[in-house]
N, C-alpha and C positions, 0 to 999 in steps of 0.2 A: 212789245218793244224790248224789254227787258231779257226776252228770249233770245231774240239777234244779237243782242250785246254779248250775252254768253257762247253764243256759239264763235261769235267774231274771235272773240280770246281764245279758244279752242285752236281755232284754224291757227293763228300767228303763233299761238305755242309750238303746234305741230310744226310747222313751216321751217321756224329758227332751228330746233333739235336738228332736222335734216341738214341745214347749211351750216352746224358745224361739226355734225358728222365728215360731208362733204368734205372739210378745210382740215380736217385732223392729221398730225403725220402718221406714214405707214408705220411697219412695224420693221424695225431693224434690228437681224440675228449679229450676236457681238463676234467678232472676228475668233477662228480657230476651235470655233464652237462643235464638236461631236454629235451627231443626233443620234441615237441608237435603235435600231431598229427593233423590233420584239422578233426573237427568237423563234424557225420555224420549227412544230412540231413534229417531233420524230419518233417517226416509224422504225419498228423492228418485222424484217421477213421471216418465216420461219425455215427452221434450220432442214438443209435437203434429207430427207432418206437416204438410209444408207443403203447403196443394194444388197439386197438380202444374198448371203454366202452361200455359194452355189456346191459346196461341201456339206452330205450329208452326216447328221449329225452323230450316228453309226452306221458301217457300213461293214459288208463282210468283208473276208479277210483275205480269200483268194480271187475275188473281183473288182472290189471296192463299190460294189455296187449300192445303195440305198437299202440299210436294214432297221429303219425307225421302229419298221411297223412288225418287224420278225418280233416272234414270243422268246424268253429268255431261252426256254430248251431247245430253240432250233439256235441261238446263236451262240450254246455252247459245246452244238455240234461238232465231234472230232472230222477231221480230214482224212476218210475213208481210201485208200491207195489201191484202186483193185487194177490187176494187170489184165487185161483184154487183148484178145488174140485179132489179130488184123489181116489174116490170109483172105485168099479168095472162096475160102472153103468156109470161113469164118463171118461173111458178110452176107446181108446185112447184120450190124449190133444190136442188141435192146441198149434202149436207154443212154447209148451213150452221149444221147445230146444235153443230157443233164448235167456232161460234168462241170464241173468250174475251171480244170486246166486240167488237159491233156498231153502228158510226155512223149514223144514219140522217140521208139530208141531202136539201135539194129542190134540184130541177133544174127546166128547163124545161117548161115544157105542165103544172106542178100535180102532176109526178108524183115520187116520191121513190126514191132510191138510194142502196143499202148499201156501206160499207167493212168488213168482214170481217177482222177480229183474229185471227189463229191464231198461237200460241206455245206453249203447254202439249200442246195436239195438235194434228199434223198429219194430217188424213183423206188417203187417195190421192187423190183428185182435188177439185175445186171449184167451181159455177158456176149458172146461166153470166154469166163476165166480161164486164164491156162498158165501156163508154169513160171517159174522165178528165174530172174538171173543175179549174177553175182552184182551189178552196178546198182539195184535199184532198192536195196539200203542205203544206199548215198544219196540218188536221187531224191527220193522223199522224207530223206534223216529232218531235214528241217520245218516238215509239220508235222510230226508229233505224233502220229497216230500210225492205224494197223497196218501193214502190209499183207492184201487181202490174194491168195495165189492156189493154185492146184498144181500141183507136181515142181520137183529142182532136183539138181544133184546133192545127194547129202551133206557135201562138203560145203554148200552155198547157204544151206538152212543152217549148217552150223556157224558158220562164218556171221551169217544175220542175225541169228538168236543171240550168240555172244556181243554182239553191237549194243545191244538194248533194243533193237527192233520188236514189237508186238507182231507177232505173226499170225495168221486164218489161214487154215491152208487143211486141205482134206487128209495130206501126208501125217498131221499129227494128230487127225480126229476131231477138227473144230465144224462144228454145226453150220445150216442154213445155206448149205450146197444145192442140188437138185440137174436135175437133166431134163430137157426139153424134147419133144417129137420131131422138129423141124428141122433137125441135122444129127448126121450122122456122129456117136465120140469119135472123139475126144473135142467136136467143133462146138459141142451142145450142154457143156456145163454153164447154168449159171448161181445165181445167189440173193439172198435174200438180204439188205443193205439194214435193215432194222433188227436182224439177229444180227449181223457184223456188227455193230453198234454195241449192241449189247456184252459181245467179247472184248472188246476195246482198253480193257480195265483200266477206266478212269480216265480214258485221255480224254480230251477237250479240245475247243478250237484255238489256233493259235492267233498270234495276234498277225495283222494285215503285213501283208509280207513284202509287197512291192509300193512302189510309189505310181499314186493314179492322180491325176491331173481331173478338177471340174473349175468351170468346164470342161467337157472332154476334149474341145476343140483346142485346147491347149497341151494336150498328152506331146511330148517330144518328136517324136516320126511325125506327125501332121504340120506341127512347126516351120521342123527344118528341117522335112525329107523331102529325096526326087520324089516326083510321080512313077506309079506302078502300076501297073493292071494285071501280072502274072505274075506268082512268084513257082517255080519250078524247079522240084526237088528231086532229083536222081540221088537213092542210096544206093541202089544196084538194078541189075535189066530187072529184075524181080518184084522191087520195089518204087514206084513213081507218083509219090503224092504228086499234086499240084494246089494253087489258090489262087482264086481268081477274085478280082474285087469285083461289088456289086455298090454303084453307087446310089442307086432305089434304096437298098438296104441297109447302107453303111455299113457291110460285115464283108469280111473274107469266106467267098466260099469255096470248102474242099469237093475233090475230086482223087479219085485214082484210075489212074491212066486219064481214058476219055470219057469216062462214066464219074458221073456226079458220085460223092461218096456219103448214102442214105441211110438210113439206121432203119429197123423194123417198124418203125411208125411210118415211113416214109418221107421221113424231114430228112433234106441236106443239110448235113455238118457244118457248121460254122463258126468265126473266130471273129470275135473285137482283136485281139493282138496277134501279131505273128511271130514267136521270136525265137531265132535261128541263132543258135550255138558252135560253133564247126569244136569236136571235139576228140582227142586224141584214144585209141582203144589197143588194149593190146588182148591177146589171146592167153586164155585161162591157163597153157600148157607152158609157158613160158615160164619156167620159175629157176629161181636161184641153181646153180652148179652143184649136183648132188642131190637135187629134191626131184622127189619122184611125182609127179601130181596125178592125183585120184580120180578119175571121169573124165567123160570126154573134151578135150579143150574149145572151150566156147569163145564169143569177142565177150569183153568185156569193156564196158565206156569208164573212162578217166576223170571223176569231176570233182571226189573229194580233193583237194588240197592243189588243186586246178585252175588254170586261167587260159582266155581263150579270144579267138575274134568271134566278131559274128554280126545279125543284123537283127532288126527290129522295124516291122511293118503295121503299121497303125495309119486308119483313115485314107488308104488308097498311095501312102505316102512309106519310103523306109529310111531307114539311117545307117553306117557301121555302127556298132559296138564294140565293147571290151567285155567280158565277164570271169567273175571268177568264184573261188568257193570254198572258203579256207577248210572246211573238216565237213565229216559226215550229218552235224548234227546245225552246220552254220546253213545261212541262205544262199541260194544265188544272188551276185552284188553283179548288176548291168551298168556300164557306164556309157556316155558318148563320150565323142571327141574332146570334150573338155575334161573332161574327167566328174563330170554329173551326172548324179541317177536319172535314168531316164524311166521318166512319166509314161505310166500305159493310159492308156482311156479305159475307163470300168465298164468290164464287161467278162468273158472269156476268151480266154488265150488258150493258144498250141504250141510247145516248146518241142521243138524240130531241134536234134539232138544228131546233127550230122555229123560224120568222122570224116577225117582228112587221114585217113590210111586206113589199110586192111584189105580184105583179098579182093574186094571190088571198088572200082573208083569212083567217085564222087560226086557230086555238080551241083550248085544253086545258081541259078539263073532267076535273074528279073526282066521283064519286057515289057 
């Protein structure tokens, strides 16, 4: 009995708690009241990669090519100038696909001769060498190194020796000439690029000489040049480079006349840049009233202290230029139409060294 009574009190305690639960008032927020929410946590992303600079961090000096990995003694390799004879009697070259830039200049009878750039590589040997002329102390005054030749008029060796030109040349006795079996002399001199070297006394490489665009895709003639597929170079009947682009290749490649133009390995000649100088020449016999001049009168190209039109083909694409060239020892300064250096893409170039006068007339065509 005692037990039900306790439990009865249980129940009715319970019971009442609930009904005045039930009766309680709610809860009222006071007017104008703020609730503040908790703060969400915040994240930081990380910060983008930069794209890695598509400018190597050295590069040679007459391609702009990638030289991280070159050893110190090839990158203070001087810029070997050896003159290379270009007849039909003279073809195929050694080696000349190794140069870095190649000059192309006219000489007499209508026929055209190469100055041969090597810095970046030297092949063992080169050729065949053959004589000087009066322009190409100017031509190459602004890298710094030999002027590497077989035969001139005396007056020309004197004229370049007094410049400060370093000379190689078999007229004064310089080593590491030789002749070959495979053509008849005077077609079949050539030389040994690592005794030239060694004559060089003390030149070095110079520093990079033109302005190269990386990407390449950004070089100036790709930009903002027409489309090309030919460019066609009449110096005289005698002489008819041409270039044709190869878009497999991405290179311009040379030809003379209608033959592809192949060096003794068999490789076709080719160029990353094409750039077309039209420049003024006059003839070595021409001199001052009263002066008698010495040898026979040669053309001779106008470019120290020089300015000029011209054009520049890069990536299938060309542009007009301006160029000019204040002294024998300054660069060639190429501009466009704005008057901005224009950007080669790195690689090797042919400096097509056209006249606009002299006993044969002219022509550069693009199609």
């Amino acid at each position: 009995m005692m037990r039900l009574r306790a439990l009865g009190v249980t129940t009715l305690v319970t019971a009442a708690a609930l009904v005045l639960a039930a009766c309680a008032a709610p809860s009222v927020m006071a007017p104008n009241t703020t609730v503040q929410a908790s703060a969400p946590a915040v994240t930081r992303e990380p910060a983008p990669t930069p794209p890695t600079d598509p400018k190597p961090a050295i590069v040679f000096p007459l391609t702009g090519l990638d030289a991280t990995a070159a050893s110190a003694a090839v990158l203070k390799q001087p810029v070997l100038s050896v003159k290379i004879e270009n007849t039909e009697a003279a073809r195929p070259q050694t080696n000349l696909e190794y140069a870095d830039v190649v000059m192309e200049e006219n000489v007499e009878y209508g026929i055209s001769r190469l100055i041969a750039l090597f810095q970046s590589n030297y092949p063992k040997q080169v050729g065949p060498i053959r004589s000087m002329r009066p322009m190409d102390r100017n031509i190459i005054g602004q890298f710094g190194g030999p002027l590497i030749f077989s035969g001139a008029q005396q007056r020309f060796i004197d004229q370049a020796a007094a410049s400060g030109t370093v000379l190689i040349t078999q007229d004064i006795g310089s080593g590491g000439f030789f002749r070959t079996s495979d053509k008849p002399p005077p077609h079949n001199l050539h030389g040994y690029l690592a005794s030239f070297k060694k004559q060089s006394k003390g030149a070095v490489a110079p520093p990079t000489q033109w302005a190269f665009a990386y990407p390449e895709t950004g070089a100036s003639a790709t930009l903002a040049g027409k489309p090309v597929k030919t460019i066609d170079l009449r110096f005289s009947p005698y002489a008819h480079p041409h270039w044709k682009w190869s878009a497999d290749r991405n290179l311009w490649l040379r030809y003379e006349g209608d033959s592809p133009h192949k060096t003794a390995s068999g490789k076709q000649l080719t160029a990353t840049n094409v750039v077309i100088l039209y420049v003024t020449v006059r003839m070595t016999g021409e001199t001052p009233a009263g002066v008698r001049p010495h040898g026979i009168s040669v053309p001779e190209t106008l470019v120290a202290g020089k300015k000029g039109k011209g054009f520049v083909a890069t990536g299938g694409k060309y542009i007009p230029v301006t160029w000019s060239k204040k002294s024998q020892f300054k660069p060639f300064v190429v501009v466009d139409v704005n008057g901005d250096a224009v950007a080669l893409a790195p690689g090797q170039s042919w400096w097509e060294l056209v006249p606009t006068n002299g006993e044969f007339s002219t022509k550069v065509t693009f199609s």
